[in-house]
Backbone of each chain as ProteinMPNN parsed JSONL, in Angstrom:
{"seq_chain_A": "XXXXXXXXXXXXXXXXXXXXXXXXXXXXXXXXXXXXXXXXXXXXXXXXXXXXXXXXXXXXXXXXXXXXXXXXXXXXXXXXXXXXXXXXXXXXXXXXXXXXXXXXXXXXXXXXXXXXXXXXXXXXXXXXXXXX", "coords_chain_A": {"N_chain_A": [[143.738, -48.502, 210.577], [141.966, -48.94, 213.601], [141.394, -51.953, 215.265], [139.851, -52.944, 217.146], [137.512, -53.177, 219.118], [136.05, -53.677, 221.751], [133.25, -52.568, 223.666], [132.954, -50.647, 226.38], [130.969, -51.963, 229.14], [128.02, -52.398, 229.421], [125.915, -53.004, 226.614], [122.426, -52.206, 226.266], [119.668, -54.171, 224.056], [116.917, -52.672, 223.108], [114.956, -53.741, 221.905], [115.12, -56.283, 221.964], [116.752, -58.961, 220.066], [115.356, -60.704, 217.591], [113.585, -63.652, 218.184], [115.124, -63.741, 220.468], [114.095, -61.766, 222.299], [113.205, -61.967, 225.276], [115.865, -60.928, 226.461], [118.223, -57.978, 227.361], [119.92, -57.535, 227.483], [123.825, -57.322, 226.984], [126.96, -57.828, 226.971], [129.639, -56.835, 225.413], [132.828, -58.604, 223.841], [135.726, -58.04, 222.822], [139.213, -59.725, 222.366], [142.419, -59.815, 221.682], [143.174, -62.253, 221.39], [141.196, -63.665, 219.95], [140.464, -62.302, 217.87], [139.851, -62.292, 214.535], [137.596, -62.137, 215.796], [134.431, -60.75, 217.806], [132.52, -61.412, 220.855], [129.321, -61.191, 222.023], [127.569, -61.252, 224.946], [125.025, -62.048, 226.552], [123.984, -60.704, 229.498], [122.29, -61.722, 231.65], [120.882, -64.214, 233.702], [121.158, -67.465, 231.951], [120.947, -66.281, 229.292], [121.621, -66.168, 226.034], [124.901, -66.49, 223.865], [126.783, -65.256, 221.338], [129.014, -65.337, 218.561], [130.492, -62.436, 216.846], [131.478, -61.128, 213.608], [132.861, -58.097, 212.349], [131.367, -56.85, 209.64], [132.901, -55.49, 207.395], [134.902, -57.241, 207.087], [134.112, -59.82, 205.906], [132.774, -58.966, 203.375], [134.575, -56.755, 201.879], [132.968, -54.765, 200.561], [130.716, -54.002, 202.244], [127.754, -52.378, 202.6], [127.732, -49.639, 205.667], [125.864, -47.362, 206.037], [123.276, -45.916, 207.846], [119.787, -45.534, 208.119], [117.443, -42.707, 208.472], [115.644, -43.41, 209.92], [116.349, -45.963, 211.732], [118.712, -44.759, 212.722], [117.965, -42.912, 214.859], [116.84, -45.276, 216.207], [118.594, -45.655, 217.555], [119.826, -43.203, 218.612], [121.577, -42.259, 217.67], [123.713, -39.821, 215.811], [124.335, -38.57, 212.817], [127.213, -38.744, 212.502], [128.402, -40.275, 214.373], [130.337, -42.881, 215.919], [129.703, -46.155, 214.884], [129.9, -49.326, 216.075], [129.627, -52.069, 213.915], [128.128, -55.363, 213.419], [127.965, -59.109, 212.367], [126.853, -61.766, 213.158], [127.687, -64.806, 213.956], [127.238, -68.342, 212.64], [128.18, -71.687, 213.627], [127.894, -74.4, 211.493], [126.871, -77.655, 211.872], [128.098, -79.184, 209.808], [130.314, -78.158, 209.601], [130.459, -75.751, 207.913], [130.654, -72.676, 208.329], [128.757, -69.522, 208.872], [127.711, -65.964, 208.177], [125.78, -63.256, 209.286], [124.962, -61.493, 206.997], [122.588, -60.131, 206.737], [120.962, -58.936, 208.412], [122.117, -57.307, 209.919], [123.851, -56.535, 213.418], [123.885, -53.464, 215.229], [125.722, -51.153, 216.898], [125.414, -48.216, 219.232], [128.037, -47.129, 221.056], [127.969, -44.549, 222.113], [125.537, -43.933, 223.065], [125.276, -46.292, 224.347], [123.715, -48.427, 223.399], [122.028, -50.966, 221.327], [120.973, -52.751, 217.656], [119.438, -54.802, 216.074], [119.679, -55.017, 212.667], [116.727, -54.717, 210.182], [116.479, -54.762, 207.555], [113.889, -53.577, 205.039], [114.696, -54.323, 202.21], [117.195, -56.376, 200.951], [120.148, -57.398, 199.647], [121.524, -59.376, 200.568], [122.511, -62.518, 202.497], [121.192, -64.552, 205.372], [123.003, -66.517, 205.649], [125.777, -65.863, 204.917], [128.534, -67.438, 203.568], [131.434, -67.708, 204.546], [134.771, -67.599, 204.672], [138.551, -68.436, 204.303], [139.65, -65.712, 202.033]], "CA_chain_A": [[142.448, -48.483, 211.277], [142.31, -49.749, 214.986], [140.462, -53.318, 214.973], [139.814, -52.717, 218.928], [135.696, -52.94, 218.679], [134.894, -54.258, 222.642], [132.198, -51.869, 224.02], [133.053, -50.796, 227.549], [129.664, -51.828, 229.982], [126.543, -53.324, 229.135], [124.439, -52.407, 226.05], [120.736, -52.32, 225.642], [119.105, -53.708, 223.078], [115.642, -51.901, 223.637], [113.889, -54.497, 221.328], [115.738, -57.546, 222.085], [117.062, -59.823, 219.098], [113.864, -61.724, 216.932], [113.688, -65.062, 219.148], [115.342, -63.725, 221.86], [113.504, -60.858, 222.91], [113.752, -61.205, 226.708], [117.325, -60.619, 226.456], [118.097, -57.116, 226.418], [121.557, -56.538, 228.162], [124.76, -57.587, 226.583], [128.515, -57.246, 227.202], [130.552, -56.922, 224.074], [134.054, -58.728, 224.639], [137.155, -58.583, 222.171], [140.364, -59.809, 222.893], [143.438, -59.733, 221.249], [143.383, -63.657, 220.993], [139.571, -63.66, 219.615], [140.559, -61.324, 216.674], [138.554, -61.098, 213.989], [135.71, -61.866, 216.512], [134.269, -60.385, 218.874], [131.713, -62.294, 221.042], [127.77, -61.248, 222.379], [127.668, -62.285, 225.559], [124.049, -61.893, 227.233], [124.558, -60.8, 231.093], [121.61, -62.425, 232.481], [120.949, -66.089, 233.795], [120.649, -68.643, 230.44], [121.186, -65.547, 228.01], [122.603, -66.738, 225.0], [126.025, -65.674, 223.531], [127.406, -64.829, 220.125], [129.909, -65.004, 218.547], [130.315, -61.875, 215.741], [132.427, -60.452, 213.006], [132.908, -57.435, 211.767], [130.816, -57.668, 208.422], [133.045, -55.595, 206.371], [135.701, -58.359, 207.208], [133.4, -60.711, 205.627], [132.728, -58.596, 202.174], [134.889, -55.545, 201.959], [131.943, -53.554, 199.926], [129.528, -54.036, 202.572], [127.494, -50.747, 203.423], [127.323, -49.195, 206.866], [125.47, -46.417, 206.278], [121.983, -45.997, 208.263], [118.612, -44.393, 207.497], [116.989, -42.031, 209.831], [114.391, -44.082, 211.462], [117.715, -46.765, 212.889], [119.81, -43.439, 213.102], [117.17, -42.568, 215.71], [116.803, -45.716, 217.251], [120.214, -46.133, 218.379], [120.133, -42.498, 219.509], [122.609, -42.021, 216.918], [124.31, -39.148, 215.441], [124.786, -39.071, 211.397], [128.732, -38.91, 211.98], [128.74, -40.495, 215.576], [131.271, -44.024, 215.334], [129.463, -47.188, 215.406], [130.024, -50.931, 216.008], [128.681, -53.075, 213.528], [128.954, -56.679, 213.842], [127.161, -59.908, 211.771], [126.314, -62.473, 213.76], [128.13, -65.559, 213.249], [127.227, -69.194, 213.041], [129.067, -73.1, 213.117], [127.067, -75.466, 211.426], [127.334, -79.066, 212.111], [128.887, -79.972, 209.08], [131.441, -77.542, 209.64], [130.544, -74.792, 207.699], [130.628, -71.263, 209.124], [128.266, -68.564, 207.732], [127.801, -64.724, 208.672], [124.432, -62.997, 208.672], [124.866, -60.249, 206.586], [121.055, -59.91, 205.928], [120.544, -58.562, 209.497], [123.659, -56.767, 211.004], [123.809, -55.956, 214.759], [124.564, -51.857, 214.896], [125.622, -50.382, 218.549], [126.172, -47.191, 219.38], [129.054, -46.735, 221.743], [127.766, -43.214, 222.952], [124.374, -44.178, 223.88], [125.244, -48.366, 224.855], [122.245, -49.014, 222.766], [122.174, -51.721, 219.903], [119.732, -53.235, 217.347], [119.735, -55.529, 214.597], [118.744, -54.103, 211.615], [116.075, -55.638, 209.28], [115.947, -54.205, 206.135], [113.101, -53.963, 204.168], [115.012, -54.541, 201.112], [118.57, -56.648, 200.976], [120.927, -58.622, 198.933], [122.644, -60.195, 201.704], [122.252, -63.362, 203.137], [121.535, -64.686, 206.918], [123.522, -67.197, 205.944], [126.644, -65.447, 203.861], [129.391, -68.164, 204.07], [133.154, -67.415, 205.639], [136.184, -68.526, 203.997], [139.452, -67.344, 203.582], [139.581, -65.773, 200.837]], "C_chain_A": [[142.514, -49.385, 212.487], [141.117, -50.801, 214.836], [139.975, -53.411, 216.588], [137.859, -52.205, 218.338], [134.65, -53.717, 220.173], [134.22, -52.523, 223.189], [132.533, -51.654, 225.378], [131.64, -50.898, 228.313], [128.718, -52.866, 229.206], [125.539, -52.339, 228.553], [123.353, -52.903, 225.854], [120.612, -52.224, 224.227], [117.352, -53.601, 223.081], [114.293, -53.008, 223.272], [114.267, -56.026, 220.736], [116.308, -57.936, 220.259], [116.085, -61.351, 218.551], [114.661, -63.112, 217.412], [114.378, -65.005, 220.455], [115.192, -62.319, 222.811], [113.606, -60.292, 224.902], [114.821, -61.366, 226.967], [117.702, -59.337, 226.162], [119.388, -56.252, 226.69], [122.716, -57.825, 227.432], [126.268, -56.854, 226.31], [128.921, -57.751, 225.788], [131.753, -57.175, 224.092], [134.26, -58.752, 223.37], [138.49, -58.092, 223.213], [141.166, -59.927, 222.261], [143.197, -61.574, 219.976], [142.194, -64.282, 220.184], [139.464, -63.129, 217.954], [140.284, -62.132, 215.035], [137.341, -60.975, 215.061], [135.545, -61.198, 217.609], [132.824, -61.155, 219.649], [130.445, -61.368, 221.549], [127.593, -61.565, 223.391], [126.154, -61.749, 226.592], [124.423, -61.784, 228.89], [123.499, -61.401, 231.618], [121.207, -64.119, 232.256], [120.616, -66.761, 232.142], [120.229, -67.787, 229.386], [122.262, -66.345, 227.207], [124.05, -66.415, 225.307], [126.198, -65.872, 222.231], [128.228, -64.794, 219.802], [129.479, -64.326, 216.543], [131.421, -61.309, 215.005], [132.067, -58.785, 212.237], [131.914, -57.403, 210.115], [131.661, -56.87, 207.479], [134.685, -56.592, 206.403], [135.452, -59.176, 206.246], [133.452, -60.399, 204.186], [133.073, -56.728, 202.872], [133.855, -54.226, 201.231], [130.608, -53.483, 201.399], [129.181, -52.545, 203.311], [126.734, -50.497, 204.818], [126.953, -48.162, 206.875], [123.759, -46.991, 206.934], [120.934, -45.108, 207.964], [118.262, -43.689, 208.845], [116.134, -42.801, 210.953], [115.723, -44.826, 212.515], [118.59, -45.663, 213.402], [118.97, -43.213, 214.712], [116.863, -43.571, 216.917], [118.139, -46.406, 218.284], [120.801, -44.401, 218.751], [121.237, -41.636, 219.123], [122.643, -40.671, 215.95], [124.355, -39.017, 213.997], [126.542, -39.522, 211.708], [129.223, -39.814, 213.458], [129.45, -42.249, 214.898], [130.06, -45.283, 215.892], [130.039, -48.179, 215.537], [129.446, -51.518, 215.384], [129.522, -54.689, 213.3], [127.612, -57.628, 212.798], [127.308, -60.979, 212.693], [127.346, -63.658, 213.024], [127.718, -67.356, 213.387], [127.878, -70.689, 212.855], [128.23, -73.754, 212.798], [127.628, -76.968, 211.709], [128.205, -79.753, 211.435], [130.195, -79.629, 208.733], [131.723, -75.966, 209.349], [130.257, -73.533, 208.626], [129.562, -70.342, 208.247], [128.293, -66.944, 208.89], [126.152, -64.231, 208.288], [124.086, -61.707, 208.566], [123.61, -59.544, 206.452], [120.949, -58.808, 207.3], [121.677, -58.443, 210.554], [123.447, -56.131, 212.5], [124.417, -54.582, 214.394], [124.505, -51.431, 216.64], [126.417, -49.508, 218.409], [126.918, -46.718, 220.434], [128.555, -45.625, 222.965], [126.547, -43.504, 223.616], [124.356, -45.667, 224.566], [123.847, -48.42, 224.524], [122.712, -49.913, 221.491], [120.647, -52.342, 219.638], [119.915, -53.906, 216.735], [118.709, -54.928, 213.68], [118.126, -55.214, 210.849], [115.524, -55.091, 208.377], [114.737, -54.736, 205.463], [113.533, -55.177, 202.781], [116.64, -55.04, 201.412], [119.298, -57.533, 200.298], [121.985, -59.186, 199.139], [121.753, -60.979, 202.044], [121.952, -63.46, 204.572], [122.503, -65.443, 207.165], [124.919, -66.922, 204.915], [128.029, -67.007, 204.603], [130.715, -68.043, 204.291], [133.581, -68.413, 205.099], [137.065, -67.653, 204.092], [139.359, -66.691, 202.121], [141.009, -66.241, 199.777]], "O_chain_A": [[143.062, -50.485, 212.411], [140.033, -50.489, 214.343], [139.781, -54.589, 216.89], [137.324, -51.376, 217.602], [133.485, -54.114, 220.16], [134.855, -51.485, 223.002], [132.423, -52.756, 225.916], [130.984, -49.865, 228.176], [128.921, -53.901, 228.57], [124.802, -51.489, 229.052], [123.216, -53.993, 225.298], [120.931, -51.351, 223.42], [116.681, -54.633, 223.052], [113.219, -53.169, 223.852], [113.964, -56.657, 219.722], [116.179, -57.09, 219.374], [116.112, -62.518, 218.941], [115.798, -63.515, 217.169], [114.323, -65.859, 221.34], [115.92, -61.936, 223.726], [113.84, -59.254, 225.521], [114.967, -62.118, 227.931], [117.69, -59.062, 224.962], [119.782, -55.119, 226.413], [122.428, -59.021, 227.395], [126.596, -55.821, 225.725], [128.597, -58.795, 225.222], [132.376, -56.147, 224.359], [133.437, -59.262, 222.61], [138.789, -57.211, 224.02], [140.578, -60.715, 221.521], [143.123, -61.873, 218.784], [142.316, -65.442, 219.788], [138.643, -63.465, 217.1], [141.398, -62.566, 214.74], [136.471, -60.111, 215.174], [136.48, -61.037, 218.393], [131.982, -61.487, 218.815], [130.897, -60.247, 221.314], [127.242, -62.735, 223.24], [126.454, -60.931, 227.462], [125.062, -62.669, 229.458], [124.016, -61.911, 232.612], [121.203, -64.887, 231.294], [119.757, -66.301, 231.39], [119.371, -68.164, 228.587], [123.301, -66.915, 227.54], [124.497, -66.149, 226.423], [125.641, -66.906, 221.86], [128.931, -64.125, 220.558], [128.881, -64.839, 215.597], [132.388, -60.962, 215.682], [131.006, -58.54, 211.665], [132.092, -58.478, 209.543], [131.429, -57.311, 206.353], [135.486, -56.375, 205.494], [136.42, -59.452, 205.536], [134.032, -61.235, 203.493], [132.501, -55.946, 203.632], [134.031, -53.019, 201.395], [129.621, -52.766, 201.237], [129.816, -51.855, 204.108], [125.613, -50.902, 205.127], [127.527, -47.495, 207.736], [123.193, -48.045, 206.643], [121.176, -43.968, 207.569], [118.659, -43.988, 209.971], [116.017, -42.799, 212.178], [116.027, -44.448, 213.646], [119.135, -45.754, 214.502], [119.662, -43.44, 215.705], [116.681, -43.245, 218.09], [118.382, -47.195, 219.198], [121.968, -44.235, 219.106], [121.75, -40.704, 219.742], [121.613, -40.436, 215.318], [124.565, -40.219, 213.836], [127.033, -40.519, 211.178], [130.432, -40.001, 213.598], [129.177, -42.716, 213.792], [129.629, -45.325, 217.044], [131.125, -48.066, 214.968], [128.392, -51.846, 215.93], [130.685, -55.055, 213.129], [126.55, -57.081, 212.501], [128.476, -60.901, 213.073], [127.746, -63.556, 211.864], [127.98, -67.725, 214.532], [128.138, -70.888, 211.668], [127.44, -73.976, 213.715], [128.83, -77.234, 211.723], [128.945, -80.627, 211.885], [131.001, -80.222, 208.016], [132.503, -75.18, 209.888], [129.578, -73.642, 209.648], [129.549, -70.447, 207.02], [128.757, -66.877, 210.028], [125.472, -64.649, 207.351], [123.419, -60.961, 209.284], [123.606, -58.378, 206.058], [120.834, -57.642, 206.922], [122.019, -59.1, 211.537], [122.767, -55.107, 212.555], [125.255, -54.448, 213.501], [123.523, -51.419, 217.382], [127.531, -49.499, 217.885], [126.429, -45.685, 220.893], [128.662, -45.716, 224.188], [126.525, -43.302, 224.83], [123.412, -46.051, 225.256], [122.943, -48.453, 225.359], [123.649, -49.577, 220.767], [119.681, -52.493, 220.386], [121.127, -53.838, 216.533], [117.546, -54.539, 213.788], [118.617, -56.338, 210.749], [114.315, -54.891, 208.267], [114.493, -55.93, 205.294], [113.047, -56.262, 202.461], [117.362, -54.258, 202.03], [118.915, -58.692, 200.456], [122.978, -59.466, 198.468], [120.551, -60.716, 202.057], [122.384, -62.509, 205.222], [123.056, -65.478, 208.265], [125.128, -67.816, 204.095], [128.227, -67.342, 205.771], [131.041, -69.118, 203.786], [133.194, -69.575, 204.97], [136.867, -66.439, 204.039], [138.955, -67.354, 201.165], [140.881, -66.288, 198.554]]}, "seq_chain_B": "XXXXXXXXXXXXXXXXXXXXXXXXXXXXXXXXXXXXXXXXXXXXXXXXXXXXXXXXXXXXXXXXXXXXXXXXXXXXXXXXXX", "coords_chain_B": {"N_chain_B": [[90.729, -64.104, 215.361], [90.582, -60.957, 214.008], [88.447, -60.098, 211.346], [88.624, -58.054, 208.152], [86.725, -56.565, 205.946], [87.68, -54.425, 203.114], [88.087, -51.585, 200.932], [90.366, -50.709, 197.996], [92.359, -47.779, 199.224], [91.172, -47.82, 201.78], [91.423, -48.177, 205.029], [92.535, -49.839, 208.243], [93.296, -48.625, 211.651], [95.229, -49.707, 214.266], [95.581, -49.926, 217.799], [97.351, -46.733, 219.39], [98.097, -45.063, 216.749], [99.075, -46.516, 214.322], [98.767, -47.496, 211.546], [96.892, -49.407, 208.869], [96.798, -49.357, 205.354], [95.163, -50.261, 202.581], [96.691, -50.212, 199.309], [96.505, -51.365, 196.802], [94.808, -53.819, 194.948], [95.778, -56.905, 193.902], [95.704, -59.655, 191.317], [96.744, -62.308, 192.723], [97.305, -61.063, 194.671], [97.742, -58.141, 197.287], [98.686, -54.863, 198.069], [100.266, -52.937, 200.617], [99.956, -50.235, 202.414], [102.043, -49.303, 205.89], [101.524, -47.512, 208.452], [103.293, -46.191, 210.454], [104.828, -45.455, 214.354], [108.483, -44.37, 214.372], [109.407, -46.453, 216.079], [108.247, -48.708, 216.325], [108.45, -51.906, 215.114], [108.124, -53.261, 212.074], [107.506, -55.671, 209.697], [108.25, -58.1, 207.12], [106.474, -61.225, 207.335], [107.804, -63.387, 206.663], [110.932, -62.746, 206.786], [111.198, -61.895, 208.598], [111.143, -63.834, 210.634], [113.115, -65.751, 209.339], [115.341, -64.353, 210.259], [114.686, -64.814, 212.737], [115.717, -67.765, 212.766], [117.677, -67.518, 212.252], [119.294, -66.653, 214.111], [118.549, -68.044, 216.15], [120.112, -70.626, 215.312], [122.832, -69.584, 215.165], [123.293, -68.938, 218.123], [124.559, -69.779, 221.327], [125.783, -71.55, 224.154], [127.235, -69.436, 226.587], [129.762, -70.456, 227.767], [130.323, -72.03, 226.001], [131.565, -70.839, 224.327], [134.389, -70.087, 224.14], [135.227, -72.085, 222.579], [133.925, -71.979, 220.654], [134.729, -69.781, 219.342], [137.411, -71.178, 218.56], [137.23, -72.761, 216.91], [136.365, -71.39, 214.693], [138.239, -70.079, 214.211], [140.354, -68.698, 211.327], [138.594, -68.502, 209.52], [137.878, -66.153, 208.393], [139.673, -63.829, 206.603], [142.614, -62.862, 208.515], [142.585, -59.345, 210.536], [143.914, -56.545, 208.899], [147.494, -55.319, 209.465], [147.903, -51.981, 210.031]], "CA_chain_B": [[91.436, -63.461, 214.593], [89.506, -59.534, 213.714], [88.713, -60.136, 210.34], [87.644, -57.049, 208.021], [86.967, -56.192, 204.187], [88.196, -52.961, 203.204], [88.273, -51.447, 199.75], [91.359, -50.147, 197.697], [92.392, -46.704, 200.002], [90.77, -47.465, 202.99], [92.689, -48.559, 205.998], [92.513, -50.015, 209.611], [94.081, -47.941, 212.07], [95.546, -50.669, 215.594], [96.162, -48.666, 218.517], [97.755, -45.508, 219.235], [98.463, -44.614, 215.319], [99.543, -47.255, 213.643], [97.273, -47.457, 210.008], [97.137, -50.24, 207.755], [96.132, -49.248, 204.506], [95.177, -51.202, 201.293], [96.738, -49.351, 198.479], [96.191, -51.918, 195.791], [94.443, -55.032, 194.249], [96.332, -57.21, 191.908], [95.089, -60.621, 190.886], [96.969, -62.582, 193.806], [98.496, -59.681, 195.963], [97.907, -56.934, 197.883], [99.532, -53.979, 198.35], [99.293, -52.563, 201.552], [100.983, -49.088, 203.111], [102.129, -49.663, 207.029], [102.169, -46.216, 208.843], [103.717, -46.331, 212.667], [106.142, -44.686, 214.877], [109.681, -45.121, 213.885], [110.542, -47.479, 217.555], [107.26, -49.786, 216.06], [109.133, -52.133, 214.193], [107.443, -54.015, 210.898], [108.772, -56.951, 209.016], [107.453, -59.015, 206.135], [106.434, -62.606, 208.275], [109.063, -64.404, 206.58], [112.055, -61.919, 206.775], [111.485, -61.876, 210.598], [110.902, -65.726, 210.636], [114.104, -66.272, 208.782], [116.313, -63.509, 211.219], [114.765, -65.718, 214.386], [115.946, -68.879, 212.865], [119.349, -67.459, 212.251], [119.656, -66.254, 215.996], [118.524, -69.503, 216.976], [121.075, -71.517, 215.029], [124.249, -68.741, 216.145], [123.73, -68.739, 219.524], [125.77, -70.615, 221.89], [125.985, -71.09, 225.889], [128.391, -68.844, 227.166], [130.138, -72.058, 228.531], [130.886, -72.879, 224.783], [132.101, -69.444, 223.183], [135.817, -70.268, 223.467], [135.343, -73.449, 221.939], [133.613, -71.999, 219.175], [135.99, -69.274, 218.522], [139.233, -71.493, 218.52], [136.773, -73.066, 215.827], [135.624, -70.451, 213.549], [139.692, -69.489, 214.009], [141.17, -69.082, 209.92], [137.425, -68.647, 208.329], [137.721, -64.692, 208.287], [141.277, -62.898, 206.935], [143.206, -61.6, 209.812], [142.74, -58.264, 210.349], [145.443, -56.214, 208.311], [148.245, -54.382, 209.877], [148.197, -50.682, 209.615]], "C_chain_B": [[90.592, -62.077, 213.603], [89.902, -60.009, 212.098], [88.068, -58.845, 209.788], [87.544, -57.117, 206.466], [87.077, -55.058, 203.879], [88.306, -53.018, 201.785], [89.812, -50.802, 199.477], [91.471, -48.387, 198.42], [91.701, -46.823, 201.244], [91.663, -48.723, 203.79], [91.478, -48.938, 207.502], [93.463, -49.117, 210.797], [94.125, -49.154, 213.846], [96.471, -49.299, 216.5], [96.17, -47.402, 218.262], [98.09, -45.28, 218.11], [99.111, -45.467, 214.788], [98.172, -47.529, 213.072], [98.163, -48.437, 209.173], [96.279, -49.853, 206.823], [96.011, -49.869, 203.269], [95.637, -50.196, 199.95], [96.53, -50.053, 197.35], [95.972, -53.311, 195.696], [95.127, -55.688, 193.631], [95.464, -58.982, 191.819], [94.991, -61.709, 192.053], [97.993, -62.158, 194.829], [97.559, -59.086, 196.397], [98.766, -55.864, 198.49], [99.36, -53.582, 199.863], [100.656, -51.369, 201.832], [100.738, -49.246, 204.676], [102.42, -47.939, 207.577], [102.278, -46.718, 210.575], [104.661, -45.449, 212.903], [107.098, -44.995, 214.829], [109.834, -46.075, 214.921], [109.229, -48.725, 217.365], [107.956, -50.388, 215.072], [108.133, -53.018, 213.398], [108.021, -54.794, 209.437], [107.842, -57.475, 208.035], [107.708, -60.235, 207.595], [107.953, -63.363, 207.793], [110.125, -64.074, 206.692], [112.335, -62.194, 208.153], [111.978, -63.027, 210.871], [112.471, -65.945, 210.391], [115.318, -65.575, 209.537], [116.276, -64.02, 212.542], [115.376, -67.128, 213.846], [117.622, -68.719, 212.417], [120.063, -66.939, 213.698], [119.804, -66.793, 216.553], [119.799, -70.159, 216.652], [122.676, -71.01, 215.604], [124.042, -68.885, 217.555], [123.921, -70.072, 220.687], [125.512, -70.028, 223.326], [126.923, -70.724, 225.507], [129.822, -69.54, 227.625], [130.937, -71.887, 227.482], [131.734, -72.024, 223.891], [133.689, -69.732, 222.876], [135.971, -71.059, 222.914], [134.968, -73.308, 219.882], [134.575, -70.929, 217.991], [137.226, -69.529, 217.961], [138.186, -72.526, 217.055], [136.561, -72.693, 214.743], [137.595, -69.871, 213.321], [139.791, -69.8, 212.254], [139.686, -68.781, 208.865], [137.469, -67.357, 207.745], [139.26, -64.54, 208.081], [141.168, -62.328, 208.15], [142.945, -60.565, 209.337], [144.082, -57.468, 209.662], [145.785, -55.12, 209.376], [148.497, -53.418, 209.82], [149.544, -50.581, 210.375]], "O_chain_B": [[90.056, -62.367, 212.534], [91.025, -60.225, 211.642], [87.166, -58.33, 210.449], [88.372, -57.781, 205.841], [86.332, -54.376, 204.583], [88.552, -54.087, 201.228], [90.477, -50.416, 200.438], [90.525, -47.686, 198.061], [91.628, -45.763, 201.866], [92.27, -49.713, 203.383], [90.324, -48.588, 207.751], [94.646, -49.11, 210.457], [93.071, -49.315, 214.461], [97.293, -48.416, 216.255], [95.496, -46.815, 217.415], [99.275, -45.157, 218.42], [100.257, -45.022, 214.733], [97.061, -47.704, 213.573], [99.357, -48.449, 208.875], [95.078, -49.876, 207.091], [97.133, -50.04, 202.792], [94.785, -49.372, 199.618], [96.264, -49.222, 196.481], [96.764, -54.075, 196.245], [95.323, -55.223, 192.509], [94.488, -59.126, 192.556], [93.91, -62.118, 192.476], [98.949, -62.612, 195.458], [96.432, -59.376, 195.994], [99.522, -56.133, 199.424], [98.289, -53.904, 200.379], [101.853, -51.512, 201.582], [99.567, -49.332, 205.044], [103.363, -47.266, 207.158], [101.607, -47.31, 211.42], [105.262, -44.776, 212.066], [107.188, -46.154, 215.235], [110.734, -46.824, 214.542], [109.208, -49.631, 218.198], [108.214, -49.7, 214.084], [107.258, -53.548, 214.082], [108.737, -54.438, 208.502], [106.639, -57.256, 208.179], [108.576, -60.236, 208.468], [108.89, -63.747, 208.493], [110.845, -65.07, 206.757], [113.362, -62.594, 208.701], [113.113, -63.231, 211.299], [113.092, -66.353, 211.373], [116.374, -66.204, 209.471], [117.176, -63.924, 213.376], [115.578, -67.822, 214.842], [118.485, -69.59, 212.306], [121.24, -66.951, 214.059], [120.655, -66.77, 217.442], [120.613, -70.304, 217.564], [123.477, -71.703, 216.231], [125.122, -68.953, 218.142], [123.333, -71.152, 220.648], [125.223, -68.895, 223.711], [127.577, -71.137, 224.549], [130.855, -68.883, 227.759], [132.125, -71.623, 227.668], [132.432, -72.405, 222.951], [134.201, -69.659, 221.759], [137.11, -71.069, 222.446], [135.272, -73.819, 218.805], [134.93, -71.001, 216.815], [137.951, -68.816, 217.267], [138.947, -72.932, 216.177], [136.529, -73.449, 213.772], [138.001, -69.343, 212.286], [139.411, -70.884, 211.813], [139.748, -68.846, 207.638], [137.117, -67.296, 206.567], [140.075, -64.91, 208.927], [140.298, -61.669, 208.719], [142.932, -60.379, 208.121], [145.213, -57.853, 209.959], [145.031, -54.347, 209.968], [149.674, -53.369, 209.462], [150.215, -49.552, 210.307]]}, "name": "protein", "num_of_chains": 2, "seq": "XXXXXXXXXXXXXXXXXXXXXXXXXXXXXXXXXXXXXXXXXXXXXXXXXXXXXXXXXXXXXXXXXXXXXXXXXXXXXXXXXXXXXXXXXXXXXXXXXXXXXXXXXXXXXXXXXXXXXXXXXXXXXXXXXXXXXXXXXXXXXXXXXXXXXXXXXXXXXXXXXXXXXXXXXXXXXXXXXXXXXXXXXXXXXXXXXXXXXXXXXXXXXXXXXXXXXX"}
């Protein structure tokens, strides 16, 4: 399976990312040297950045299937290929976590992304990263 | 803050079609059914709450990203080799 997951251009996400709403363009970089991650990188002035993993990196069961309403708002296809990515963060004390609860999903064909927010989930925001 | 009292089955409708309806009583709950257009998005308060304070804590100037990746380096298996 090819691990190659940067996004060529700048996707929209239509309904920003909860707390950072007026943010709604973002370049998607991986690089070779970056690998597992790939980073978030907001294109306009004092946009954040991200850095994300793959989530089934994180837990090999994790499911990427989508329902119709997100199918729809990413413009998306049932069989079309996405990008999904978990968000990743360093805490101070060192630890790392992943935030499986609420996975970024972009669709390639349309350069649209969202974070999903399940009603219902038994994932964390804060899943914690280790080797295993 | 519009306050209203509404019985079990009857609803508020905000805006263009979006209906809040009370579908049930319980002792200290309420049920409620949310109808909208799929691109209206609707969150429990604290679900949302808790997805902005994990956005907040991940995100990083741009400035800082390689710093944090040569950090987070070894937390995730390498990708495997096909």
């Amino acid at each position: 399976m090819s691990q190659s997951s940067a996004v060529d251009g700048v996707v929209t996400f239509p309904e920003g990312l909860p707390g950072f709403e007026e943010h709604r363009q973002f370049m998607i970089v991986a690089s070779p040297d970056m690998e597992p991650f790939t980073v978030m990188r907001g294109v306009e002035a004092r946009a954040p950045a991200f850095v994300a993993v793959d989530p089934r990196m994180v837990d090999r069961a994790y499911p990427t299937t989508l329902d119709r309403v997100d199918l729809a708002r990413l413009a998306a296809h049932e069989q079309e290929p996405l990008l999904w990515l978990a968000i990743v963060a360093a805490h101070e004390d060192g630890r790392a976590t992943a935030n499986l609860r609420a996975p970024v999903v972009i669709n390639p064909g349309t350069m649209r992304g969202i974070q999903i927010i399940a009603v219902e989930s038994p994932y964390r925001t804060d899943h914690p990263l280790s080797v295993k | 803050m519009l306050v209203f009292t509404r019985k079990v089955d009857e609803a508020i409708v905000i805006g263009d079609g979006i209906e809040v309806k009370v579908l049930r009583v319980g002792r200290d709950s309420v049920r409620i059914g949310v109808s909208a257009a799929p691109h209206v998005p609707v969150h429990r308060r604290e679900v949302y709450d808790q997805i902005r304070a994990a956005n907040a804590a991940a995100a990083a100037a741009p400035t800082a990203i390689t710093d944090l990746v040569a950090r987070l380096k070894g937390k995730v298996p390498a990708p495997e080799v096909s």
